[in-house]
N, C-alpha and C positions, 0 to 999 in steps of 0.2 A: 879572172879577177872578180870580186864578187861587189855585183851595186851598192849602188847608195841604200835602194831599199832594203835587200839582202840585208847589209850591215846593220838598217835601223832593225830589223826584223827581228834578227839575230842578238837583239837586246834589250825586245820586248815591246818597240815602238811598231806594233803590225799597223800597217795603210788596210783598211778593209773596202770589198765590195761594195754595192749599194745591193746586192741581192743578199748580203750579209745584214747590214744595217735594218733593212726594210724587215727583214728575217726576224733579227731580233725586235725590232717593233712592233710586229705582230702579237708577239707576247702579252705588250701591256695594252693594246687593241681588246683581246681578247680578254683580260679581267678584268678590263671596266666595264665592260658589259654585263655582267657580275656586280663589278663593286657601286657602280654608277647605279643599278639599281637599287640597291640595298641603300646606298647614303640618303638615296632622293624620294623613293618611294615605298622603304620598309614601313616606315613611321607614319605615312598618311594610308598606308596599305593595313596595321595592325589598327589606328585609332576608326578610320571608316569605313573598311568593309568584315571586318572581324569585329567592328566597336566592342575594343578591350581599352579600359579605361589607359587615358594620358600619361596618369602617375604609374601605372605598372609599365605599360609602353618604355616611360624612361628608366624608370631600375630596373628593367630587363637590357635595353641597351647600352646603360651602362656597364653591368656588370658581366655579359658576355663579353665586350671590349676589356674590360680589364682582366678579365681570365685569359683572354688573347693576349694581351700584354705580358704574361706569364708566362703561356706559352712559346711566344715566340723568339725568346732565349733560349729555347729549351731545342726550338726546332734550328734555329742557327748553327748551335752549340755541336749538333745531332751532323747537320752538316760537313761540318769544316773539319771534323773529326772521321770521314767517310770519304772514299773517290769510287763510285758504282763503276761498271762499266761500259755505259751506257754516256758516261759526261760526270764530271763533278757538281756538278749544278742544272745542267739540262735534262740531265734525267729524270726529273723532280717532275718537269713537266709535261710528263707520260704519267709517271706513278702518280702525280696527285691531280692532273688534269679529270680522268676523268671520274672517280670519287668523287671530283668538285660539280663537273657536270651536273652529274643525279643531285645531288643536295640541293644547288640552284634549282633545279625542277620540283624539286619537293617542298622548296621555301614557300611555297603560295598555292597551295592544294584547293580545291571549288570545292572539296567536302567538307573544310576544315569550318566554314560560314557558317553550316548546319550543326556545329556541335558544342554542347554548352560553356559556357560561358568558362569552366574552372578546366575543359579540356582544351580550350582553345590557348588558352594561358600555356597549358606544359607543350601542345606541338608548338607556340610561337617559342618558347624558352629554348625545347630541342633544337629544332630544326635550325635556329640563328644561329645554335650553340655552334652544331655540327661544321655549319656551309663555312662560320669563321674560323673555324678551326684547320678543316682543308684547305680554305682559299689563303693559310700563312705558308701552308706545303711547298702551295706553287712561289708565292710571292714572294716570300723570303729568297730561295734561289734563285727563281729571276733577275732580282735586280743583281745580284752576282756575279751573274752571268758577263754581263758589263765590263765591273772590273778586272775577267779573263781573259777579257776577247783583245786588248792593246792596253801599252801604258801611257800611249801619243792623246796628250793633250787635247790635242785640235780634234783628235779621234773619238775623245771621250764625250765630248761638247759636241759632233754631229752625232754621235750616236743618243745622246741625251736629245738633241733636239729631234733628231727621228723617232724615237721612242715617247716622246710627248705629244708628237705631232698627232702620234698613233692614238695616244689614248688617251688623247682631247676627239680625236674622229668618233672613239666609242663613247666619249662622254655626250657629244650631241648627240650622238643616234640614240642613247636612250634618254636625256634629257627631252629633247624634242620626238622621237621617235614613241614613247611609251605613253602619251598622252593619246597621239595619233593614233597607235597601236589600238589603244581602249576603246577609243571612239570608232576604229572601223569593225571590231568584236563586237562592240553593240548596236552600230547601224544607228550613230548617232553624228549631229553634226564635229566637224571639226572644228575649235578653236584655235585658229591659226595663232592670234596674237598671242596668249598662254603658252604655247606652244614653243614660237620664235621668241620670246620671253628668258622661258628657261634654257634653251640652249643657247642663245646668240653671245652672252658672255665669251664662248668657246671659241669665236671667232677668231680673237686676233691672235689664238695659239698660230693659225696656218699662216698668218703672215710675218709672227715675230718670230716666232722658232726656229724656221727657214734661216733667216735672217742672221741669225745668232753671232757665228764669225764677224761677219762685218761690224752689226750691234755696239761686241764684244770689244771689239779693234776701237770703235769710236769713241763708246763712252767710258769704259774701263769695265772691267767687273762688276766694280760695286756701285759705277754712275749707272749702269743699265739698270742695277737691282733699283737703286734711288728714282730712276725714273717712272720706269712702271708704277712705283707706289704711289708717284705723285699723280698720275693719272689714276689710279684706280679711287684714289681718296675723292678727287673732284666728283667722279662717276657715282659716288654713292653718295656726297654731299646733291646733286642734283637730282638721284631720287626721292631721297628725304624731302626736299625741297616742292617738288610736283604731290607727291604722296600726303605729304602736311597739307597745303595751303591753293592746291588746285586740281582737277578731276585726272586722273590716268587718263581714262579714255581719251580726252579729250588732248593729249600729249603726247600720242603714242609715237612718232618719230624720235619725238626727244627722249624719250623714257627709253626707247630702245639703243639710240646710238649713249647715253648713258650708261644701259646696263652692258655695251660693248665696253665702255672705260673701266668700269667696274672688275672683267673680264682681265684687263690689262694688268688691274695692278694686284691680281689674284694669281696671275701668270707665274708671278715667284715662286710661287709652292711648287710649279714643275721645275723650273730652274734649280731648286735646291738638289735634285739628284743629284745635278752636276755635280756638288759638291761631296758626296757621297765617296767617290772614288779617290778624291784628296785626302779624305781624311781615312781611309784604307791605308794608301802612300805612306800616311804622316806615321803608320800605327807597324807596318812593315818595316819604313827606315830606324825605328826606334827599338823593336823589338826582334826583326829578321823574319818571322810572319808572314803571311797574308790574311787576316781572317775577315776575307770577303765579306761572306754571310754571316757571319757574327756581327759585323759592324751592319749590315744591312737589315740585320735580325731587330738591331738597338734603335735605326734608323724609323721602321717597322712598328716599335714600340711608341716611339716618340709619335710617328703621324699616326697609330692609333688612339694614341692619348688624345691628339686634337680631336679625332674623330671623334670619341669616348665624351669627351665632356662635350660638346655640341651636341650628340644623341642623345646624350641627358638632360642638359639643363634647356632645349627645346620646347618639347613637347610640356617639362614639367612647370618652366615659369610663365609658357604662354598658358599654361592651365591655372595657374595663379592670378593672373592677370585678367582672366574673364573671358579667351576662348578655348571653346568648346567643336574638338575635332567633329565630334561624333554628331553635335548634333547644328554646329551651324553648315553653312551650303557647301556640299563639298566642291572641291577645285575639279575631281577627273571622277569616271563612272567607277559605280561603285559595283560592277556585276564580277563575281567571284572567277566565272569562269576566263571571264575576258583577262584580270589580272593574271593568272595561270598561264595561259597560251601565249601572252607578251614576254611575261619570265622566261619560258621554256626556250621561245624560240635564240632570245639572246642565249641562253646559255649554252645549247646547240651550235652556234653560229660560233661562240668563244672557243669552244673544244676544237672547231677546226681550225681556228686561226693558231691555238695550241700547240697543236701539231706542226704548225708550219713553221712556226718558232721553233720546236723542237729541231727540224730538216736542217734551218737556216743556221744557226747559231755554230759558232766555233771556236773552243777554249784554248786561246795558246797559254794561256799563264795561268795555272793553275799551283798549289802548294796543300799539302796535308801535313799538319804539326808531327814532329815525330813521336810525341805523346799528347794524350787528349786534350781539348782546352778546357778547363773548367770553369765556372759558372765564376769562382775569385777571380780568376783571370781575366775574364769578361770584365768583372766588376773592375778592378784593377785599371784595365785599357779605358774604360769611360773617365775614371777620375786621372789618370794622366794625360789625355788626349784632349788639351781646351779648345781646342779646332771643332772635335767630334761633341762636346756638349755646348757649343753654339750655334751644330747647325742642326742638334737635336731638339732645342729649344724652338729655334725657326720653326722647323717641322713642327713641333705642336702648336705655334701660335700663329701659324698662317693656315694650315688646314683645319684649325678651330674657325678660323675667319669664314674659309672656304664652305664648309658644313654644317654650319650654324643657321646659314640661311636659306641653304638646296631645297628643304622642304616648303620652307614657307614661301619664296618665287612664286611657286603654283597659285597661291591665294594673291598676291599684291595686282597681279593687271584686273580683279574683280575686285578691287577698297574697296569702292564704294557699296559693294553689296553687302558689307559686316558694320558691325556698330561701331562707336567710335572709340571701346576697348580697345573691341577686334582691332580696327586699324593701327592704332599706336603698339600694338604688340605688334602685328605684321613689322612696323616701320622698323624697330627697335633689333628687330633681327636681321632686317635686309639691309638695312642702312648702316645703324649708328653703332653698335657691336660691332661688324666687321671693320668698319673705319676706324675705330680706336684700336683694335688688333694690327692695322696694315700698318700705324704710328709704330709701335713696339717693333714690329717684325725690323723696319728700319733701323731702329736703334741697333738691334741683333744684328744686322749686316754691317753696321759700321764695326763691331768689335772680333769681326771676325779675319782671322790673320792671315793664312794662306795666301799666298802670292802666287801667280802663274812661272816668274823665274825661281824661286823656291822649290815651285814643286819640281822643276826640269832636274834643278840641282839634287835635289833629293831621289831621282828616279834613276838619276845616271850613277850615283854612287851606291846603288843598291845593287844596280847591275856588275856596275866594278867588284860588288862585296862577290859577288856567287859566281864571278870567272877565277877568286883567287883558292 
């Protein structure tokens, strides 16, 4: 007689490993290390040690994110219409791992300092173009991967909290890590506080994520979502607060266990994959489908958008505003080579975690259309899916929140060394922007429908549909 797992197994509810789990974590370990670079330290890396002006800085990042944003339709599309044989999704992370590798290693070249001014411009255009362009290879399948590996609930929400868990680890390491990194490249002191600054937001990912079931079980879904934000809003009304009207230094416990609140109620933007895989569910019961990565492709689009408009409107309204990357005090060293060897080494270190995501990962549910999905199709499933454009919205207006301010952290524990432009630009982006974005995001979470007994209903009749 066949178990209770057996049974749930056998209808697409798989119970996984935690060598499974941890497995696919590794994955998103490994492209923030990558991505965490690029959000936090492209833009202070192109305006001070390449000193390419601010406004070009931004119309380059924008407009390679929005060509990605094109792109990655195209690479979803490309997907879900394919089963390699290697993995429907995981194979992605062999063939695009390591293309992505070298590009990372090439994003930040020691030679590239020494050459003029209008060629520094076309390697920085290239080389972003490129590494974004591979790095949707990976990432679009990845998150995939996910909704192959079980349709259980409870399964999807620890594998989402193991997979944020992951890549919040790579978010501190090079948050905190690449500062450090710079400084022992140049045989320069360490800035601790700068340092613990920028990463310590990442914190209460290891405590709440864990956590998540229980969280989950207490406050509901969406009291959880509600909470974090209201923690995160106090956390950045109490920078603003020390930042305005009294010295950082001279508050540095507070400013720290504040920029932890801050952290909290930033914390949503990982929680949102969760939702990623509901609204798969929602787009399968309605159409007989799975288009994983296509939805993950749209998903992809949306958190590049947030990224895309914070890459741009950065650099270019704090240059309107009166600072100047290039020539006031930089936040971290500006030696070319040191930048280079910090890149490399993360991106090295990403390719084997890569791989081990590749090892770990196991797709029981997988689906190929039996004719192609087209680009209308695509189009189609967004405007009937209101589940999937609420939590594509989310996505761009919380990882707007998220990225708007990554760069400029570095300058806020030294205000006091910038003028009093400078400072109210600092504040403007670390503060009071992301806290009106974290208000929004909330409203977005209240209009959002999916129910955890919904989706059960919805999974079990899907199963019924493909036993008849």
């Amino acid at each position: 007689m066949a178990t209770e797992n057996q049974t749930q197994e056998a209808t697409g509810f798989y119970k996984l490993s935690w060598l499974q789990r941890i497995g696919f974590g590794s994955g998103d370990l490994a492209q923030n290390l990558i991505f965490q670079t690029v959000a936090t330290y492209l833009m202070i890396y192109l305006t001070t040690v390449l000193k390419i002006n601010a406004a070009f800085v931004s119309g380059l990042i924008l407009t390679v994110r929005l060509v990605d944003c094109f792109w990655s339709p195209v690479v979803g599309r490309y997907i879900d219409n394919r089963n390699p044989k290697l993995g429907k999704y995981r194979a992605y992370l062999l063939y695009g791992g390591i293309p992505l590798t070298v590009a990372a290693c090439l994003l930040m070249l020691p030679q590239a300092a020494e050459w003029s001014m209008p060629m520094k411009m076309v390697y920085a255009a290239l080389s972003y173009t490129v590494l974004s362009m591979i790095y949707s290879v990976v990432n679009i399948p990845y998150g995939s991967i996910m909704a192959s590996m079980t349709r259980d609930n409870d399964e999807v929400l620890i594998l989402t909290s193991t997979r944020m868990v992951c890549a919040n680890i790579g978010q501190i390491v090079v948050q905190a890590g690449f500062p450090i990194g710079l400084a022992m490249c140049v045989h320069a002191a360490i800035d601790w506080n700068q340092a613990t600054f920028m990463a310590i937001g990442t914190i209460p990912a290891f405590i709440i994520l864990p956590s998540l079931p229980a969280l989950k079980k207490w406050l509901g879904k969406k009291g959880l979502y509600y909470t974090l934000l209201a923690v995160g809003l106090v956390g950045f009304a109490i920078l603003f607060t020390i930042g305005k009207f009294f010295d950082v230094a001279s508050y540095n416990t507070i400013v720290q266990i504040a920029k932890i609140m801050t952290g909290v109620g930033l914390l949503v933007g990982s929680l949102m994959w969760a939702l990623v895989p509901e609204v798969i569910t929602e787009a399968e019961y309605r159409t007989g489908n799975r288009p994983a990565a296509t939805v993950n492709a749209l998903a992809g689009v949306a958190f590049k958008a947030g990224f895309s408009i914070a890459g741009w409107i950065t650099p270019l309204v704090m240059g309107w505003i009166g600072f100047n990357f290039a020539s006031e005090e930089s936040a971290l060293a500006t030696d070319p080579n040191a930048w280079f060897t910090v890149t490399s080494v993360f991106a090295l270190v990403g390719f084997v975690l890569l791989m081990l995501c590749f090892a770990g990962c196991k797709e029981n549910i997988t689906t190929t259309p039996e004719k192609p999905v087209s680009f209308g199709e695509m189009w189609q499933e967004f405007k009937a899916n209101k589940s999937l454009q609420l939590v594509l919205s989310i996505f761009v207006v919380v990882f707007l929140a998220s990225f708007i301010s990554a760069p400029v952290n570095a300058y806020y524990v030294k205000l006091a060394n910038y003028s009093e432009i400078a400072q109210n630009a600092i504040l403007v982006f670390t503060c009071i922007i992301p806290a009106i974005l974290l208000v929004i995001v909330g409203f977005l979470v209240y209009r959002y429908p999916l129910t955890d007994e919904r989706l059960d209903e919805m999974n079990k009749e899907i199963e019924a549909r493909s036993k008849k």
